[in-house]
C-alpha positions in Angstrom: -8.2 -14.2 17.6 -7.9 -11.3 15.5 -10.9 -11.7 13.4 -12.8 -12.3 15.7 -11.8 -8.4 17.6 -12.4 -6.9 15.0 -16.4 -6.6 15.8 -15.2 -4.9 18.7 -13.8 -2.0 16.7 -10.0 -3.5 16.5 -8.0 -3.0 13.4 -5.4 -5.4 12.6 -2.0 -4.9 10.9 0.4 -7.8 9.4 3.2 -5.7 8.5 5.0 -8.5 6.3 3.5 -12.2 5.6 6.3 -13.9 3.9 3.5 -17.2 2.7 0.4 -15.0 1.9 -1.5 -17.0 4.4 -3.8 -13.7 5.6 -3.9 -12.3 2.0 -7.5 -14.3 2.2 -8.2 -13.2 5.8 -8.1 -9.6 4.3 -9.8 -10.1 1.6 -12.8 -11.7 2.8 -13.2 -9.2 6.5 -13.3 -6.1 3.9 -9.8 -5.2 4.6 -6.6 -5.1 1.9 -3.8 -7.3 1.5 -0.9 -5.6 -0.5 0.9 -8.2 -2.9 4.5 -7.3 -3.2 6.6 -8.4 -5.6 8.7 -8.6 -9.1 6.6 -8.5 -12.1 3.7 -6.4 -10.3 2.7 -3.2 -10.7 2.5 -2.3 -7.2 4.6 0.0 -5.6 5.3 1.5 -2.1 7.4 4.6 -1.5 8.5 3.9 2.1 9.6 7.8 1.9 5.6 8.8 1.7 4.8 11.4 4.4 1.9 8.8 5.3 -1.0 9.2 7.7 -0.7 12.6 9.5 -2.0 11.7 13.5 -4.0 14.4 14.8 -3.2 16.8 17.1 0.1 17.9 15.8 1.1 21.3 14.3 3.1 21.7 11.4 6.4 21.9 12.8 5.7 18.7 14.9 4.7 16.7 11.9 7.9 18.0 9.3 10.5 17.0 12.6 8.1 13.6 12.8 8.4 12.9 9.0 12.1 13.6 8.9 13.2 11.5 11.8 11.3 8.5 10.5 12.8 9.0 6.8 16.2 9.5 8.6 15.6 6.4 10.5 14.3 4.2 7.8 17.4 5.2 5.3 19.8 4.5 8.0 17.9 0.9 9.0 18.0 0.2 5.2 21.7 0.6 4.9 22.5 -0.9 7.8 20.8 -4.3 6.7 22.2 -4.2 3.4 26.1 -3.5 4.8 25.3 -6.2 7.4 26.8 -3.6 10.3 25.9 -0.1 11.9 26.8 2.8 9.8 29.8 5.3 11.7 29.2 8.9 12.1 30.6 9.9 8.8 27.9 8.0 6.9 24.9 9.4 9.1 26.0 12.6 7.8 26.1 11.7 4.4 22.5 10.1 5.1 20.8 13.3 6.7 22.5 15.7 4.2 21.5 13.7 1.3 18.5 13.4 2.2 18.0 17.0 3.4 19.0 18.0 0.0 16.4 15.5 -1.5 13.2 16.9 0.4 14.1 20.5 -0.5 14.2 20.0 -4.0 11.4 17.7 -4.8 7.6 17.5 -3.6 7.4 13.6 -3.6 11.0 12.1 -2.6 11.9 8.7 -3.3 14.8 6.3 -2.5 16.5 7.0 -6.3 17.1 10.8 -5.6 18.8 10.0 -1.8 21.0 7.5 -3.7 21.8 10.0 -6.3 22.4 12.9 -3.6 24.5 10.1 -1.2 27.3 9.4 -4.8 27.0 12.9 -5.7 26.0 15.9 -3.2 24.7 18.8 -4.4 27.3 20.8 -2.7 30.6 19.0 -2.0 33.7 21.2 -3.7 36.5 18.8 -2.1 34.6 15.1 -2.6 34.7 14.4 0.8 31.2 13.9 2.0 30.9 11.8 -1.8 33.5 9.7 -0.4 32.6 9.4 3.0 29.3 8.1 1.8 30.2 5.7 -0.9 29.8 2.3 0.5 26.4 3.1 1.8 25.0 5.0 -1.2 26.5 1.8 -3.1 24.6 -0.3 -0.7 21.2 1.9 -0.9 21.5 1.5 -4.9 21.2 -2.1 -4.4 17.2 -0.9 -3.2 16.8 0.8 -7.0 19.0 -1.4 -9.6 19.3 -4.6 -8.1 16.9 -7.0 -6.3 14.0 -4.2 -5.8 14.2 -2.6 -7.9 10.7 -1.9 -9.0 9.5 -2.4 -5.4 10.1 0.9 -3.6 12.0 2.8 -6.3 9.0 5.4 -6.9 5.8 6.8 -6.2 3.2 4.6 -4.4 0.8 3.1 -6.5 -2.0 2.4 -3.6 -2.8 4.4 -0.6 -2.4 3.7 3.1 -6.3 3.6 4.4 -6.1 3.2 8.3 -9.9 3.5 8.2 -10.0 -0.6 6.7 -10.1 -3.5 9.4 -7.3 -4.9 8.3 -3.9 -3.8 6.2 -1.8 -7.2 5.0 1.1 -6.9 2.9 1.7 -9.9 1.3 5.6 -11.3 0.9 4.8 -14.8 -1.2 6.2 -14.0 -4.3 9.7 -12.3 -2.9 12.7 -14.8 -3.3 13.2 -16.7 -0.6 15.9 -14.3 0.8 16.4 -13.4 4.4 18.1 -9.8 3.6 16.0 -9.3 0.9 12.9 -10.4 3.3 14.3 -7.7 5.8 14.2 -5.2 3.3 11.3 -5.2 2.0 9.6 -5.1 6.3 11.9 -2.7 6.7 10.1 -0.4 4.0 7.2 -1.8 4.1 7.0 -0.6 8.5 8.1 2.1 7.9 5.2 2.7 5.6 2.5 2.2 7.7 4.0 3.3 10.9 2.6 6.7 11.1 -0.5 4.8 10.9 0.3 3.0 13.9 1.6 5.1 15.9 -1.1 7.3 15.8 -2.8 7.4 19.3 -5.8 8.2 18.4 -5.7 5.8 16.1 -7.8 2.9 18.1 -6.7 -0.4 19.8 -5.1 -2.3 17.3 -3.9 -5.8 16.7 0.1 -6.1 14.8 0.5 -9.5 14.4 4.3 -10.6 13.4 4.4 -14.2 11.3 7.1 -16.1 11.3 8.6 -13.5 13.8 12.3 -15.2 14.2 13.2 -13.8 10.7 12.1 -10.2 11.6 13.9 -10.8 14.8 17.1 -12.1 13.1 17.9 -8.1 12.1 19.2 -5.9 14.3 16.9 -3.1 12.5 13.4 -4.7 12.6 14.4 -5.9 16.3 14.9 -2.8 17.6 11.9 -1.7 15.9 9.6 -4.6 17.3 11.5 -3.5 20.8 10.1 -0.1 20.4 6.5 -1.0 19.3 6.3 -2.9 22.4 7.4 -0.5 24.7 5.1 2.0 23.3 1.8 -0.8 22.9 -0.2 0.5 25.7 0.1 4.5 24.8 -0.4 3.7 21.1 -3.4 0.7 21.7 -1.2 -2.1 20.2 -1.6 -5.3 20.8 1.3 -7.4 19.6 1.5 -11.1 18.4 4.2 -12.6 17.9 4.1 -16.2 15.9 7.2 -18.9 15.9 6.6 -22.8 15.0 9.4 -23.1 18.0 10.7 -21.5 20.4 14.6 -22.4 19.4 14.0 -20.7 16.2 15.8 -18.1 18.6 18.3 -19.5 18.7 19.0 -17.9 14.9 18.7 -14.3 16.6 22.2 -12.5 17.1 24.8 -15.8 19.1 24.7 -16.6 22.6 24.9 -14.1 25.1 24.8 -11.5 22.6 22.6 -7.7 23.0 20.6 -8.9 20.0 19.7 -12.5 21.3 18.9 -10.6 24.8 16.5 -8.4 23.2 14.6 -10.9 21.4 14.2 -12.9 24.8 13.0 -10.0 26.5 9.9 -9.5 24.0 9.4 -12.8 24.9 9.7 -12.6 28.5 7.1 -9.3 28.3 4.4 -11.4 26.8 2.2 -11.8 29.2 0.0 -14.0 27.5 1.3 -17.2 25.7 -0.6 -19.6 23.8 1.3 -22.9 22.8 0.7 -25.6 20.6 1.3 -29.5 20.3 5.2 -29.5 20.7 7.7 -32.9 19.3 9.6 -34.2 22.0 12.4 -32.6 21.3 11.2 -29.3 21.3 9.2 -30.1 24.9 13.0 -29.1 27.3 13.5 -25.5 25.7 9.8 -24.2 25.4 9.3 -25.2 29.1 12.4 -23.3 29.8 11.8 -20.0 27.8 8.2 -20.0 29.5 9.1 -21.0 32.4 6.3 -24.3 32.7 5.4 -26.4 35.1 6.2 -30.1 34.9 2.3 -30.9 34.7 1.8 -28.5 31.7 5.0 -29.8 30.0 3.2 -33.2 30.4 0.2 -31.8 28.7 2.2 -30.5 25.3 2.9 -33.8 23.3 -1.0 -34.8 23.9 -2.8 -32.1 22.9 -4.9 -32.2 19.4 -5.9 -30.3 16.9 -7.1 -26.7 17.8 -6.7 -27.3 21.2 -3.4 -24.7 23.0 -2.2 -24.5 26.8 -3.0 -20.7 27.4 -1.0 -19.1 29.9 -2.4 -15.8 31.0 0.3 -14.1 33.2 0.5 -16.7 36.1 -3.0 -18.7 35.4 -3.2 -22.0 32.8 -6.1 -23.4 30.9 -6.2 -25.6 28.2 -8.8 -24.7 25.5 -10.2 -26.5 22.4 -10.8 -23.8 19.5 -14.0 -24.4 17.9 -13.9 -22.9 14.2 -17.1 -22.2 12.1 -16.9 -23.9 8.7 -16.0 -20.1 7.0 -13.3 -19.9 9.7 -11.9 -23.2 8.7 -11.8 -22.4 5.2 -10.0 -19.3 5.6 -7.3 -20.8 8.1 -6.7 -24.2 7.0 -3.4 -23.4 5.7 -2.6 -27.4 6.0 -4.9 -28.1 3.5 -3.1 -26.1 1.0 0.3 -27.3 1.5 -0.8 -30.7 1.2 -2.5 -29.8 -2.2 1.8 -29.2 -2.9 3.0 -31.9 -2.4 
């Protein structure tokens, strides 16, 4: 679906692709996927000022720039703490932070852990100490698992003028905080891109969505993206291989569970697969089917999906050219695994 917009002038963004599966996507529409990981030389600083949209003045763009670095410092710490941070530790954030911008050109995550353990200015070791747990946590980003990921200046640019921006996940640990991290950085790096208005109708597509979904920081991120799609031209797509992987998000009856079932309840287009038995009771619940198109789940074959557009059905058979197959076969490759 996405390639095939992007004739139409659509740009698509995968913000985090924890296989690699549209590394060759990218690749072969003229676009770039960005290979994260230890042992590479590649390197994001989710701290970059990043695309400037137009239309703002100066003032607009430094109070832009510093709520998004605020943000993104804060989502990172929450993550790593596994809870929300209490007022003392948004101080420490914003003043460490503060302190970091006004004393170097190019700030990076290193300099706001330095300034969270030791402010510049603290004569009786209080804001040191309110801040300790989370510049403890925040160090974890720059000595322990990434280090080397996010730790300095970006070694490749953000070009929102390419048809299609991947970054590519596949050689990260199999790690769900870690994996939250590094989207977490990694959004926050291209979201000036994408929330630029004038920035064209664009496609985010979310893979394997439930483990996004499954922090409290990307969720609420997701959450805004969607209620800001039509001012911004986003399309979103979300991706699950079932619909209880939800059942991961936040425990029953929770805000966080709610939230994820609300994205889902304002997609207004849904395209399912062939479903097991097992799986046929909850996705005819959480999308509300009818018996006849429950019927239809367990018999459908290979490229063919029920579409439901808001309240209309149709069941369509995808017919791939041989290129396309090639590029998307990712059943082929896992089978070459075994």
């Amino acid at each position: 679906m996405y390639t095939r917009s992007l004739p139409f002038g659509r740009r698509v963004y995968v913000p985090g692709d924890p296989k690699g599966e549209h590394t060759a996507v990218a690749n072969a529409v003229g676009g770039r996927a960005i290979v994260l990981g230890h042992g590479l030389n590649t390197r994001l600083n989710p701290l970059d000022e990043g695309h400037r949209p137009t239309g703002l003045s100066d003032e607009q763009w430094a109070s832009t720039v510093s709520a998004r670095r605020r943000d993104l410092i804060g989502a990172l710490a929450e993550t790593v703490l596994a809870r929300g941070l209490s007022p003392l530790e948004h101080t420490a954030i914003d003043i460490a932070l503060t302190q970091t911008v006004r004393e170097n050109d190019v700030p990076i995550l290193p300099m706001v852990v330095d300034r969270v353990l030791a402010p510049s200015t603290d004569a009786d070791g209080r804001l040191a100490e309110d801040g300790r747990l989370v510049g403890h946590a925040l160090r974890r980003l720059v000595a322990g698992d990434l280090a080397g990921l996010f730790d300095g200046p970006s070694t490749v640019a953000f070009d929102p003028s390419l048809p299609m921006i991947s970054l590519d996940l596949s050689r990260v640990t199999e790690n769900s905080t870690l994996i939250s991290v590094l989207m977490t950085c990694s959004s926050a790096w291209m979201e000036s891109a994408l929330l630029d208005p004038n920035g064209g109708q664009r496609w985010v597509i979310y893979d394997e969505a439930w483990r996004l979904m499954s922090h409290p920081a990307l969720l609420r991120r997701m959450d805004a993206h969607w209620r800001l799609a039509r001012h911004y031209g986003i399309a979103n797509m979300l991706i699950f291989h079932k619909l209880t992987d939800l059942d991961n998000v936040g425990d029953q009856g929770s805000a966080m569970r709610s939230l994820a079932n609300s994205l889902l309840a304002n997609a207004e287009t849904r395209i399912v697969y062939r479903q097991e038995s097992d799986q046929l009771g909850p996705t005819a619940t959480a999308l509300g089917l009818t018996g006849t198109e429950q019927q239809l789940l367990p018999n459908l074959g290979v490229g063919q999906g029920l579409w439901r557009i808001k309240a209309r059905s149709f069941v369509c058979q995808h017919q791939l050219h041989p290129d396309e197959l090639a590029l998307f076969d990712t059943s082929s490759r896992a089978a070459g695994n075994v």
